[in-house]
N, C-alpha and C positions, 0 to 999 in steps of 0.2 A: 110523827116525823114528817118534815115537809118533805120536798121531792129530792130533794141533793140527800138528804138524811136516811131517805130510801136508798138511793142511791150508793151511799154510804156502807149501810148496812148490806145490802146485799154483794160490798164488794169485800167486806173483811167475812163475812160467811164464806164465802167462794175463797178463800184464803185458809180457812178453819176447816174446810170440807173435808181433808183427808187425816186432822188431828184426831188422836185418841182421847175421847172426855168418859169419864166415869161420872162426873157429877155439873149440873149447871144452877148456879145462882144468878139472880138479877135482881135489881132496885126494881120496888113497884110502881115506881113512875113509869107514865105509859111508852116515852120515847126508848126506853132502855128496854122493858118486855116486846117490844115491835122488833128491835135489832136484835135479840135474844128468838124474835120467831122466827128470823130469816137464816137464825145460824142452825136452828134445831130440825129446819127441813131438811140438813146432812146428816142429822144427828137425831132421828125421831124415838131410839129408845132409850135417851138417855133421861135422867129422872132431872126433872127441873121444881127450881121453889123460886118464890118473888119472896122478897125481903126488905120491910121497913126499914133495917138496920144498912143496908146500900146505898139509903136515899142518898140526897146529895144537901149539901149543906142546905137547913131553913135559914130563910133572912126573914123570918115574922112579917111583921108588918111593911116589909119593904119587898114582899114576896111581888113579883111580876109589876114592880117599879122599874124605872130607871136604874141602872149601875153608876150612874151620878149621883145617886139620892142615897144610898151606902155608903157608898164614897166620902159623900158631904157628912154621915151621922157618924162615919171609922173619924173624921176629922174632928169633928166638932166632942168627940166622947174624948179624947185625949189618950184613950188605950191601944196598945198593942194591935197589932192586924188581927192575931190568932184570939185576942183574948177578947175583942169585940161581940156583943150579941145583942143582935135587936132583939126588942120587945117581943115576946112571944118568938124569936126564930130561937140560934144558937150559935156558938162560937165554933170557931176551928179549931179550938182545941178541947171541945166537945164532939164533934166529927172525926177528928182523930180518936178520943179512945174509943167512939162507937166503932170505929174501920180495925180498930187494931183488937177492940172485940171480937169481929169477926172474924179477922184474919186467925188470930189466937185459936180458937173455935173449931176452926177447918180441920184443925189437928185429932178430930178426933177420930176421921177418916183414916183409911191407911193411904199411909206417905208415897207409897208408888200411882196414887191415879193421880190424875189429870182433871182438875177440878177447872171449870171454866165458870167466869164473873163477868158480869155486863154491869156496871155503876155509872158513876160520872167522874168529871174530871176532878174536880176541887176536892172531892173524895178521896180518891186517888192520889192527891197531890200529897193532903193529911196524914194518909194510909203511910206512903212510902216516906214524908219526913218521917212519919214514926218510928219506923222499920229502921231505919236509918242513923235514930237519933239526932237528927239535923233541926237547929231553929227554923222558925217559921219566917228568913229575911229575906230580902227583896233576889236576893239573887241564887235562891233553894227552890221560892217559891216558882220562879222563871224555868231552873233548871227540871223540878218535877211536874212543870204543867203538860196535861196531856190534850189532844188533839181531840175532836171526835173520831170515833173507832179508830184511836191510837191502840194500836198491839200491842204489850210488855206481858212476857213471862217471866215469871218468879220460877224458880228452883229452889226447894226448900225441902231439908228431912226432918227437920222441926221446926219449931216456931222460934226459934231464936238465931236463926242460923239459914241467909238465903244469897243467890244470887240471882242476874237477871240476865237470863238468855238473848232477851230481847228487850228492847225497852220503846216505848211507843211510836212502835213501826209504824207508817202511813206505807210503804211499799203498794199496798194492795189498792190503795186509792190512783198510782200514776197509771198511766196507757202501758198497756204490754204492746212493745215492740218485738 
């Protein structure tokens, strides 16, 4: 994480410091277990895993390019946003059934704790079209993009069946007056 990112993180933990978590997952990516360290110093007996399946979407060969250079290969392929995949990454509609994997998954937990996820946004964004049943169009993908350490709570007593207490709150990022 650069310093805003630190920044970041230590202000949505301070925000999570008096929540109840029974369980915490995060993406193995190192920026998401960094914000996942700053929340668990509230929370140091809670049992945590890092999880491939959180990553955030692979763009293969366009990995740590330009967002121009995506752009240009989503143009030049003639396919769908979601059904795009670079060479060696993967599509968003391969991140979606990995996220709705997961999400599915969770269930095997018992439904009254309080399971906390540290991923990424475009993850997220997949996750909850899916949940949702919503396409993947210009104006879903708008309405589900998440911020960095955007908040959103899921309520849910199964997997087919949720609501959103919250949905990606930055609150915790303004100045307290």
């Amino acid at each position: 994480l650069n310093e805003r990112g630190q920044e970041q993180a230590k202000l949505v933990a301070e925000r999570l410091r008096n929540e109840s978590i029974a369980f915490a997952y995060s993406s193995d990516l190192e920026r998401a277990v960094q914000t996942m360290g700053w929340i668990l110093e509230y929370h140091r007996s809670v049992p945590f895993w890092t999880r491939a399946d959180l990553r955030e979407r692979s763009y293969g060969i366009y990995e740590g390019r330009p967002d121009s250079e995506i752009r240009d290969a989503l143009d030049r392929s003639g396919l769908p946003f979601e059904e795009h995949k670079p060479e060696r990454g993967e599509s968003y509609l391969e991140v979606q059934q990995r996220a709705l994997g997961f999400y599915h998954g969770l269930f095997s937990k018992p439904a009254e704790d309080t399971i906390l996820t540290v991923t990424h946004g475009g993850y997220l964004m997949a996750l909850l079209l899916g949940l949702n049943k919503l396409p993947f169009t210009i104006e879903n993908r708008k309405l589900y993009r998440h911020q960095n350490t955007g908040l959103t709570i899921v309520n849910a007593e199964n997997s087919s069946t949720h609501s959103y207490e919250i949905f990606n709150d930055l609150s915790h990022l303004s100045p307290k007056t």
